[in-house]
BASE-874728 format. One record per residue (C-alpha): residue number from 1; residue in three letters; z, y, x. Coordinates in pm, whole numbers. Layout:
REM BASE-874728
<rec resi="NUM" resn="ALA" zz="Z" yy="Y" xx="X"/>
...
END
This chain:
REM BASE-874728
<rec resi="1" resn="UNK" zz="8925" yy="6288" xx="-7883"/>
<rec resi="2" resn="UNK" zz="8716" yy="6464" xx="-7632"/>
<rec resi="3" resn="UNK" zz="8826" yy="6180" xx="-7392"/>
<rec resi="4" resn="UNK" zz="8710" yy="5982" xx="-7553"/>
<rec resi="5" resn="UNK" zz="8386" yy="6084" xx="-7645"/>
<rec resi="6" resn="UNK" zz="8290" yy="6143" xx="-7257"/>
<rec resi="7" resn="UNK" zz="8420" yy="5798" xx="-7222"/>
<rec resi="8" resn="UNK" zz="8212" yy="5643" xx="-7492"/>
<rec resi="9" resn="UNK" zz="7893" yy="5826" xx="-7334"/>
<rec resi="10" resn="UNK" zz="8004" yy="5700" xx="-6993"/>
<rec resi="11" resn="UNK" zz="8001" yy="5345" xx="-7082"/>
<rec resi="12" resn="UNK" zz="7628" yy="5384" xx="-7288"/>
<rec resi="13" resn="UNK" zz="7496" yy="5601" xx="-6977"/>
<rec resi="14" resn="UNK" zz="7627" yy="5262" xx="-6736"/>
<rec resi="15" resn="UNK" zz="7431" yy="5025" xx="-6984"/>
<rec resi="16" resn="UNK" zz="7114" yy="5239" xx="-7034"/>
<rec resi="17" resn="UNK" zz="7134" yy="5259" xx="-6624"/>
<rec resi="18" resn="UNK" zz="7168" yy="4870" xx="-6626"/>
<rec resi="19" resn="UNK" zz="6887" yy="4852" xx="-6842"/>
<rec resi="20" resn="UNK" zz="6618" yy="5080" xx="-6624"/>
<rec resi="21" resn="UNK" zz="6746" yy="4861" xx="-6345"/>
<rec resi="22" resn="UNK" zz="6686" yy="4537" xx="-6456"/>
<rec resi="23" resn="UNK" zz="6352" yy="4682" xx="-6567"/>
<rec resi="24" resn="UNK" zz="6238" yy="4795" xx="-6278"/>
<rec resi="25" resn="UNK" zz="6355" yy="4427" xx="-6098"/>
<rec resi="26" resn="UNK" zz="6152" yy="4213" xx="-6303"/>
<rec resi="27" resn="UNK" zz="5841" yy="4456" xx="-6252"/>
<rec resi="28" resn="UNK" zz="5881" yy="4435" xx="-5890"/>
<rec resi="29" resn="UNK" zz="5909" yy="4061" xx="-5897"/>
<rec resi="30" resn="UNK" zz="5510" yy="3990" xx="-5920"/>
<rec resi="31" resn="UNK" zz="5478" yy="4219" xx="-5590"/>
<rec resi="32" resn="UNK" zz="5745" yy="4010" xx="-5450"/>
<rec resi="33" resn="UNK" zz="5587" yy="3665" xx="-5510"/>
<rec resi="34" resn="UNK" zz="5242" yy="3800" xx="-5439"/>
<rec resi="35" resn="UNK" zz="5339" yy="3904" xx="-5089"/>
<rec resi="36" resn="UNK" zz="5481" yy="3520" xx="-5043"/>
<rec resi="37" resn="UNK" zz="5150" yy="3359" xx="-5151"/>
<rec resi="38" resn="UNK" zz="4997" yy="3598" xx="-4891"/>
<rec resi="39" resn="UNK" zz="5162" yy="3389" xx="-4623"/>
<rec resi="40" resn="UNK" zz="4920" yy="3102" xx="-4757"/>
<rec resi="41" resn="UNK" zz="4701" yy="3168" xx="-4504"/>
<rec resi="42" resn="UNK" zz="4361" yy="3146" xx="-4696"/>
<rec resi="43" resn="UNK" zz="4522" yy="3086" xx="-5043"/>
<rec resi="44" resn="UNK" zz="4315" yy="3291" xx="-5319"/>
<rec resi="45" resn="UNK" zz="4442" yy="3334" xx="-5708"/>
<rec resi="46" resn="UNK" zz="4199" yy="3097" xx="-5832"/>
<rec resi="47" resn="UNK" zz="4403" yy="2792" xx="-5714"/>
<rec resi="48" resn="UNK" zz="4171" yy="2729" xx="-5383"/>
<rec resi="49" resn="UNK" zz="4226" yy="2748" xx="-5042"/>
<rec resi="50" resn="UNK" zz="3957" yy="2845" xx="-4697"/>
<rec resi="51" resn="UNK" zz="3984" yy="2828" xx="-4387"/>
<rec resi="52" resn="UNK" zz="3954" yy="3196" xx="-4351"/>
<rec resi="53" resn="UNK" zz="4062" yy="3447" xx="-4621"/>
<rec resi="54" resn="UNK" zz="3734" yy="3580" xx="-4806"/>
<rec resi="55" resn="UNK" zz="3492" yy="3400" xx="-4629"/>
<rec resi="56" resn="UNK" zz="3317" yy="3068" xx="-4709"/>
<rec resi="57" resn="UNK" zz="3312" yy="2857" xx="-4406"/>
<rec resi="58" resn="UNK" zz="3031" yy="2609" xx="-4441"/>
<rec resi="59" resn="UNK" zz="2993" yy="2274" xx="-4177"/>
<rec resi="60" resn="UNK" zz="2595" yy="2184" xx="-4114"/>
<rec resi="61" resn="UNK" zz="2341" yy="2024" xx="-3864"/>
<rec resi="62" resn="UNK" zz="2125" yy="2330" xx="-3843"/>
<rec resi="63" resn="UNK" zz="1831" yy="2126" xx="-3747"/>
<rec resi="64" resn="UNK" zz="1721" yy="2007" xx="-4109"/>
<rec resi="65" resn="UNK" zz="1513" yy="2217" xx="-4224"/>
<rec resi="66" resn="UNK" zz="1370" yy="2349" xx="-4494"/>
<rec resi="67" resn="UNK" zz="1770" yy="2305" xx="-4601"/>
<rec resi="68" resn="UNK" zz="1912" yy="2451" xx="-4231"/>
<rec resi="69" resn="UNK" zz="1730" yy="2562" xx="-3936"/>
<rec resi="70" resn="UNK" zz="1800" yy="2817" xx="-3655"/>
<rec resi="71" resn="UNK" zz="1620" yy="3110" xx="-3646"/>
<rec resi="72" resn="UNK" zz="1747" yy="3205" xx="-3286"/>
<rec resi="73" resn="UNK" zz="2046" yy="3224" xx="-3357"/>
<rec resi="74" resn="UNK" zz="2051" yy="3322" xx="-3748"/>
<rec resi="75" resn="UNK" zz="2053" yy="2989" xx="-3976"/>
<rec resi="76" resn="UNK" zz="1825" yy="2980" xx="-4242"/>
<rec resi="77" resn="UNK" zz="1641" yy="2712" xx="-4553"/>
<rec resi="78" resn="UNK" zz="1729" yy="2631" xx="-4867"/>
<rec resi="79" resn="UNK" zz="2092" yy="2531" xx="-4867"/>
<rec resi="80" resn="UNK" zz="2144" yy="2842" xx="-4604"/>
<rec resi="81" resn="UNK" zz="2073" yy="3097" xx="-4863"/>
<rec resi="82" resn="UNK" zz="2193" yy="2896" xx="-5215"/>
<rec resi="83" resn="UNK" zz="2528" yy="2883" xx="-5039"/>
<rec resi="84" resn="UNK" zz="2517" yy="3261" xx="-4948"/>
<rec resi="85" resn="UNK" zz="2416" yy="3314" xx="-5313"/>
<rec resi="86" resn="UNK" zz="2660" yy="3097" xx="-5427"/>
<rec resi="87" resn="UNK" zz="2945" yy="3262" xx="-5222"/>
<rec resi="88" resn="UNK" zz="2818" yy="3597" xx="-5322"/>
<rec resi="89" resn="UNK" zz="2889" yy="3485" xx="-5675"/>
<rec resi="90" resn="UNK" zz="3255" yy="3373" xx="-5557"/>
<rec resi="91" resn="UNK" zz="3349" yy="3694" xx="-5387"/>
<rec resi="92" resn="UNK" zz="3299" yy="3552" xx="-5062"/>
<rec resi="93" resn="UNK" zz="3107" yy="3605" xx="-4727"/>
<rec resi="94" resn="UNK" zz="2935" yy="3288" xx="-4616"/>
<rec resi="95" resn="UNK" zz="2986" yy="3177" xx="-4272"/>
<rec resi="96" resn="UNK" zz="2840" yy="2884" xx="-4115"/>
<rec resi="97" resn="UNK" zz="2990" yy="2742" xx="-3788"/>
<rec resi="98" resn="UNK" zz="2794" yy="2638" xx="-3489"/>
<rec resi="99" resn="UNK" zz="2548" yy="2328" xx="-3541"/>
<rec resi="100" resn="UNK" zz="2736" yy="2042" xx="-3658"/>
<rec resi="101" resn="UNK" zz="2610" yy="1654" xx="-3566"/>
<rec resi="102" resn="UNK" zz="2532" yy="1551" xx="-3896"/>
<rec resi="103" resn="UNK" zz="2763" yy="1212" xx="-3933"/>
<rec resi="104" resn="UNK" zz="3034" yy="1449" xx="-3854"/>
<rec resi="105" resn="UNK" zz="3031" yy="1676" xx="-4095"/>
<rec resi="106" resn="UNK" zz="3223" yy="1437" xx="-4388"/>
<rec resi="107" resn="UNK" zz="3498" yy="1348" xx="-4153"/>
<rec resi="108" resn="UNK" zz="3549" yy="1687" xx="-4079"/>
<rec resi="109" resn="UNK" zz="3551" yy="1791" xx="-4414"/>
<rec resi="110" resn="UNK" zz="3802" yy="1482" xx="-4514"/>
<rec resi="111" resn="UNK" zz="4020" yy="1586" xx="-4199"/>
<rec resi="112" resn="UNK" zz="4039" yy="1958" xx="-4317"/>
<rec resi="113" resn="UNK" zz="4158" yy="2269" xx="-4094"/>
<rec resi="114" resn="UNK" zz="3785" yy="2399" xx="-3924"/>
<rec resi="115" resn="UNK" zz="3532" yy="2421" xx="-4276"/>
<rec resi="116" resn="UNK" zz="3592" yy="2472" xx="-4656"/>
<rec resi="117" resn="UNK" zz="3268" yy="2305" xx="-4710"/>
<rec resi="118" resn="UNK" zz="2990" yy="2060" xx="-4571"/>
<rec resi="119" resn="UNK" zz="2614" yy="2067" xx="-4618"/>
<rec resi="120" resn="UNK" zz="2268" yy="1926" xx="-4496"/>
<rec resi="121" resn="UNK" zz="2116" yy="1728" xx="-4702"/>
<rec resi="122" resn="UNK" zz="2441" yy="1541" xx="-4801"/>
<rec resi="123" resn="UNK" zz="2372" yy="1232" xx="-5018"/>
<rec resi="124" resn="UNK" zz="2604" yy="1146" xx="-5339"/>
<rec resi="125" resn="UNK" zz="2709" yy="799" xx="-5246"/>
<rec resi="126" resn="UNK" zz="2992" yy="553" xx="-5300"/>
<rec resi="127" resn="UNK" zz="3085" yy="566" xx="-4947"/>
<rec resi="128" resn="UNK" zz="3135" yy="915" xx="-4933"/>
<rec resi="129" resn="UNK" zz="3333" yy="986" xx="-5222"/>
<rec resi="130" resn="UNK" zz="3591" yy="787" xx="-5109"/>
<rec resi="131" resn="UNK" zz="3637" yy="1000" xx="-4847"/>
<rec resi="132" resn="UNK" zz="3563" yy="1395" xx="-5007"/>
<rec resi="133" resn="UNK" zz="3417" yy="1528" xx="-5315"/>
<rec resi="134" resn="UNK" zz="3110" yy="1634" xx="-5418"/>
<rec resi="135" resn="UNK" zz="2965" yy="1929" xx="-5622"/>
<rec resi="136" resn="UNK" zz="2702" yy="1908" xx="-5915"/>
<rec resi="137" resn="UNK" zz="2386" yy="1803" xx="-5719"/>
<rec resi="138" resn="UNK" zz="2208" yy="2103" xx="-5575"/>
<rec resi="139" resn="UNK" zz="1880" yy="1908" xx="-5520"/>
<rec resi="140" resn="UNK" zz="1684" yy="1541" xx="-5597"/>
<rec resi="141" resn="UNK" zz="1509" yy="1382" xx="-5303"/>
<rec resi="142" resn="UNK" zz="1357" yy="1080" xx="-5201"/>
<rec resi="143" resn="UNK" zz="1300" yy="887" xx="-4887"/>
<rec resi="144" resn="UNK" zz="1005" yy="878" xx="-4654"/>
<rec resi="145" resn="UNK" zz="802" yy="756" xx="-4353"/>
<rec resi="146" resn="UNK" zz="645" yy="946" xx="-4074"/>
<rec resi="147" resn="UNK" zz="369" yy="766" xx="-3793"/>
<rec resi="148" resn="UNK" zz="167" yy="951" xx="-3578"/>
<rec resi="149" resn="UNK" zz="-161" yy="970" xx="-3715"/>
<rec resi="150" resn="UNK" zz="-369" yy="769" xx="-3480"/>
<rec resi="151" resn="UNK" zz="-108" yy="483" xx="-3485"/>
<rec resi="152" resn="UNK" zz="-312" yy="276" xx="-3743"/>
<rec resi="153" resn="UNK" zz="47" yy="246" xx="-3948"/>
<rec resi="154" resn="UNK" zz="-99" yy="298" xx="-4280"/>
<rec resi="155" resn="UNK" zz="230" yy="137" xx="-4491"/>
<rec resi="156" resn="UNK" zz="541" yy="41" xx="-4439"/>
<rec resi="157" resn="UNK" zz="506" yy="-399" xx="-4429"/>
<rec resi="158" resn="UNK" zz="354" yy="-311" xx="-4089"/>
<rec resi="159" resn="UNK" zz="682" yy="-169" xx="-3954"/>
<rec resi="160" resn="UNK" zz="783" yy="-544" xx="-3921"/>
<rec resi="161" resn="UNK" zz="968" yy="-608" xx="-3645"/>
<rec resi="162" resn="UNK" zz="877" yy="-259" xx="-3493"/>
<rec resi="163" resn="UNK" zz="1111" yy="25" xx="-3356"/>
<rec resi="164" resn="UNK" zz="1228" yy="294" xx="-3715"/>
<rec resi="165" resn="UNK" zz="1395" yy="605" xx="-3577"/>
<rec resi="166" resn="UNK" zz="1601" yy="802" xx="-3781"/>
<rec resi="167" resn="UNK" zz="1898" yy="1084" xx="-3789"/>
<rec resi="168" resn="UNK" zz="2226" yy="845" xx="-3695"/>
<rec resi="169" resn="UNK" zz="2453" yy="850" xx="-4034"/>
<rec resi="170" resn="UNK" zz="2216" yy="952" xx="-4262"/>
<rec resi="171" resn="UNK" zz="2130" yy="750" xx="-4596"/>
<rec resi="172" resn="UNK" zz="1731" yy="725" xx="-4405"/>
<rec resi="173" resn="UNK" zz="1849" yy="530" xx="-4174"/>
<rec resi="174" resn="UNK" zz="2034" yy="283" xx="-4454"/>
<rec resi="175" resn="UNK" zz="1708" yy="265" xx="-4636"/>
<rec resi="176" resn="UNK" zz="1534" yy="151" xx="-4306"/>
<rec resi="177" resn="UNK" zz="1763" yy="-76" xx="-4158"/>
<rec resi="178" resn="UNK" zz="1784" yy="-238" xx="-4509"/>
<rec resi="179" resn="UNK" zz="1443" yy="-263" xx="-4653"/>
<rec resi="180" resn="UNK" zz="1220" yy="-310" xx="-4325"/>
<rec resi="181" resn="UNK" zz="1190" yy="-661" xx="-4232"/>
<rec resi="182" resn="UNK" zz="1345" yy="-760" xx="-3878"/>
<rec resi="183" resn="UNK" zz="1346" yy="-339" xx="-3783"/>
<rec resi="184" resn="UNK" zz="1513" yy="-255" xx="-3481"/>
<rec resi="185" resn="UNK" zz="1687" yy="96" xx="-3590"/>
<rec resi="186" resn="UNK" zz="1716" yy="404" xx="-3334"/>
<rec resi="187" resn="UNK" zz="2003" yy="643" xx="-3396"/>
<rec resi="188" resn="UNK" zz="1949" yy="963" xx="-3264"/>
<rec resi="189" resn="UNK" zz="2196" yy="1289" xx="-3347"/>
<rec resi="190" resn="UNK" zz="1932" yy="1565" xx="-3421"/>
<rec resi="191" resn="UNK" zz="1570" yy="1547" xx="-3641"/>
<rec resi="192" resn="UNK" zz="1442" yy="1705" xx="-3330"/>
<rec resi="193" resn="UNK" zz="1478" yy="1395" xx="-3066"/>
<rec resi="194" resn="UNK" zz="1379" yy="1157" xx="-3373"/>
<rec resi="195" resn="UNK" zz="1042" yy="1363" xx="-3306"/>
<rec resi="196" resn="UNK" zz="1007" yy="1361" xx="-2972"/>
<rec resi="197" resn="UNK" zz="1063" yy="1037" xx="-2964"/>
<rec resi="198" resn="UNK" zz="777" yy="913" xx="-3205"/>
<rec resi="199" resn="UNK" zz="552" yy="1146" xx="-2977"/>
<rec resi="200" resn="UNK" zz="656" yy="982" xx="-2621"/>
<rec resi="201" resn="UNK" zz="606" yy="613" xx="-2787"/>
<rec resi="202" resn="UNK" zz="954" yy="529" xx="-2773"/>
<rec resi="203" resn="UNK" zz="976" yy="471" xx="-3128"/>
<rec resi="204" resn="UNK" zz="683" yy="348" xx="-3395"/>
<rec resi="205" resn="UNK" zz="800" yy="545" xx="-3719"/>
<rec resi="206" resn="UNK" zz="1057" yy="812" xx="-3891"/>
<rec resi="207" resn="UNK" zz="1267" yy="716" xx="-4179"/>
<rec resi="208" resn="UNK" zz="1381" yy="1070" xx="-4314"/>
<rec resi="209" resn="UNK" zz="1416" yy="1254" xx="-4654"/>
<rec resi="210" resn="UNK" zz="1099" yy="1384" xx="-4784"/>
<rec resi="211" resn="UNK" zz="1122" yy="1770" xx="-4827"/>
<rec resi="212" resn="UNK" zz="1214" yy="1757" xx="-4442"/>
<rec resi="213" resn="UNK" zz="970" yy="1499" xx="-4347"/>
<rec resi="214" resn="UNK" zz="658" yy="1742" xx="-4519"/>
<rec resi="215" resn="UNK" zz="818" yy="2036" xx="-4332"/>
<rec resi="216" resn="UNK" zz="838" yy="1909" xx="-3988"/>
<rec resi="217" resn="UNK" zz="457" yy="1758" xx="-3980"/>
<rec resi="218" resn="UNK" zz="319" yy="2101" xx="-4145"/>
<rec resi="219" resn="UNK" zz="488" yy="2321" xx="-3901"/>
<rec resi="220" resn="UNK" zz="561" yy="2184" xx="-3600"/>
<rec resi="221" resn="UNK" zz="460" yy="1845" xx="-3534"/>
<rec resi="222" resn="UNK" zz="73" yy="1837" xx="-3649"/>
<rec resi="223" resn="UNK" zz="-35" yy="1515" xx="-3498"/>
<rec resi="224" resn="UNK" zz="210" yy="1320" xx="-3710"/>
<rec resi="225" resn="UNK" zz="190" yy="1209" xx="-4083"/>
<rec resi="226" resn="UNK" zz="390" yy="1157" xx="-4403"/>
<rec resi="227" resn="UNK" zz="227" yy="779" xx="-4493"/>
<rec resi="228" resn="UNK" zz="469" yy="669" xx="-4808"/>
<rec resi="229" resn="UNK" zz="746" yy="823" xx="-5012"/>
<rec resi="230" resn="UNK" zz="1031" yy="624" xx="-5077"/>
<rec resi="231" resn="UNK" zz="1149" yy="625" xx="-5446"/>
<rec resi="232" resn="UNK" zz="1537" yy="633" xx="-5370"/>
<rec resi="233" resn="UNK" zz="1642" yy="879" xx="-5600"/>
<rec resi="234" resn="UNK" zz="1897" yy="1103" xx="-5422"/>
<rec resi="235" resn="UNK" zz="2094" yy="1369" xx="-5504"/>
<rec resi="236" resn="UNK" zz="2211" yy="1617" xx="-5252"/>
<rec resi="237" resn="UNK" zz="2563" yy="1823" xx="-5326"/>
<rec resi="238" resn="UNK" zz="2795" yy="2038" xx="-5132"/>
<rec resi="239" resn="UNK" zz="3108" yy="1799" xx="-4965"/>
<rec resi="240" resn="UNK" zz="3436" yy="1941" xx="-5047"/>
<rec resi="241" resn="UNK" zz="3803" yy="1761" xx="-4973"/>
<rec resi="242" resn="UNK" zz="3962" yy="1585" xx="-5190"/>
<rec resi="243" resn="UNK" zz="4288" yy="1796" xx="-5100"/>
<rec resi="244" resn="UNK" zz="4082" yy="2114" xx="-5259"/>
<rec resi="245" resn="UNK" zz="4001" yy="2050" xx="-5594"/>
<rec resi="246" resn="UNK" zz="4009" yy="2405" xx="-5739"/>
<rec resi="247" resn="UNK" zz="3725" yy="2504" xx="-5493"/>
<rec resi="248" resn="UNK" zz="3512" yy="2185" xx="-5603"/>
<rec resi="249" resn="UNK" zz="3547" yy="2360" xx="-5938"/>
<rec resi="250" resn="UNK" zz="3492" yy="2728" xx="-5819"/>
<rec resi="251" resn="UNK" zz="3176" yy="2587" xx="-5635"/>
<rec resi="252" resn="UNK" zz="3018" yy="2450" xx="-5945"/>
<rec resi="253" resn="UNK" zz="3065" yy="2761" xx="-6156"/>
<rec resi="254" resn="UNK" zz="2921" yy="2984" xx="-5896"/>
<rec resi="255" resn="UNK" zz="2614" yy="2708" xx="-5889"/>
<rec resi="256" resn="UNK" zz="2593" yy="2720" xx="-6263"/>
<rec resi="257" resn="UNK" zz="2593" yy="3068" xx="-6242"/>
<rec resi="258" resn="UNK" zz="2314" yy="3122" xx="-5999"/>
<rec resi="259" resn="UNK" zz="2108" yy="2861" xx="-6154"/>
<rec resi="260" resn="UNK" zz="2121" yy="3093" xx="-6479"/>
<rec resi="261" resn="UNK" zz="2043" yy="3376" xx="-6344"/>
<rec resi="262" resn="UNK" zz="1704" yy="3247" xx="-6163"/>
<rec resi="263" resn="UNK" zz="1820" yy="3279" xx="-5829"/>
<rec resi="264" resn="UNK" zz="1807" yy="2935" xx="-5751"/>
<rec resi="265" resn="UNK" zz="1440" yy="2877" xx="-5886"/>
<rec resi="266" resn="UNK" zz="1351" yy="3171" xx="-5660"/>
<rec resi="267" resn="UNK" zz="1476" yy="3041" xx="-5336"/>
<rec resi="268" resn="UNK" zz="1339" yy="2678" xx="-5435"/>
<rec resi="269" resn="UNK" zz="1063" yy="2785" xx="-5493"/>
<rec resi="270" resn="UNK" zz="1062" yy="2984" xx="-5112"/>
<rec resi="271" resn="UNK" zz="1172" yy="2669" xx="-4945"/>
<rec resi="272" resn="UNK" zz="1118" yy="2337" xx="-5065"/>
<rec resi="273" resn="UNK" zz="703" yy="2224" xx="-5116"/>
END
């Protein structure tokens, strides 16, 4: 009888032993998998990849401002600090690469593997969504043109014919080339050289979005002029790939969120005249 007892609690210590172990497996399981998803290189829990783990990597010409400028070496404007607000609001350190040539930046962005995200004064337009995505607009613009002020330009029927320079790839240069009678467009890859062209005479006019247009003749180039603002309508967003949608959706609750708490007002209102 004794036997048997010691047996009987033998067998119920194996199974309460069985038990413990089995519960102790399935805990460890979530370790287990976590540790795999760690080999995603960039992977996060909220469905969304970067290009480096915790940081925001952000593509931009950083010669547009008030949305991106240099500041020696330090990038600043009004799409500078919304996206370090907005990554702040993510969990994320912002990090912008080098300057970018602006018609680059959505091919880089479709192509993937150097930036999570692309900026500067990106347009929404049919073209370019079939090639990324876009956020919720971060900002309305319109159009513009610039003369130097003793040119005698005075509206835009007397560009006719004449030389419109504008930043190559950018939705100013569409409105130009389509809407000025017999122009003869000049491309050029930074706002900078669109300037110093007007100034040497090697061009008759700027086509460029407004906000940037206002900044660049009340800062640095005084002897030019903002003559007419072109009613286009545009909306500006952040360009995401199509291959990350989670972050698209990630990006547009941190934007919701810092619109709601004022912070976006407050660096508007810093930036953009």
């Amino acid at each position: 009888m004794n036997i048997k007892k010691w047996s009987l609690f033998a067998v119920i210590g194996m199974l309460v032993a069985a038990l413990a172990l089995f519960g102790c497996s399935s805990g460890g399981d979530k370790p287990a998998s976590d540790s795999g998803s760690s080999d995603n290189a960039g992977s996060t829990e909220s469905g969304y990849t970067l290009i480096n783990d915790g940081k925001l990597t952000v593509a931009a010409s950083l010669d547009f401002p008030p949305f991106e400028n240099l500041n020696g070496s330090t990038p600043e404007g009004f799409e500078v600090e919304l996206m370090q607000a907005i990554a702040e609001e993510m969990g994320l350190e912002c990090e912008y690469l080098p300057s970018t040539k602006f018609d680059t930046i959505v091919p880089l962005i479709q192509s993937g593997g150097k930036a999570d995200v692309g900026v500067s004064g990106l347009t929404i337009t049919d073209e370019r969504l079939e090639q990324i995505d876009f956020t919720e607009p971060v900002c309305d613009v319109n159009q513009s043109i610039t003369v130097l002020k003793d040119s005698g330009i005075t509206d835009v029927n007397q560009l006719e014919g004449k030389k419109v320079g504008a930043q190559t790839g950018t939705t100013g240069y569409e409105w130009a080339a389509e809407n000025i009678k017999d122009v003869e467009m000049v491309g050029f890859d930074e706002m900078t050289a669109v300037y110093a062209a007007l100034q040497s005479g090697q061009i008759d006019a700027i086509a460029v979005d407004l906000p940037v247009g206002n900044y660049y003749v009340k800062t640095a180039y005084t002897d030019c002029e903002v003559i007419k603002e072109i009613p286009t309508g545009e909306q500006y967003a952040i360009a995401v790939s199509k291959e990350n949608p989670e972050l698209t959706k990630a990006l547009n609750e941190a934007l919701k969120a810092v619109r709601d708490s004022g912070k976006y007002d407050e660096i508007a209102s810093k930036w953009i005249q």
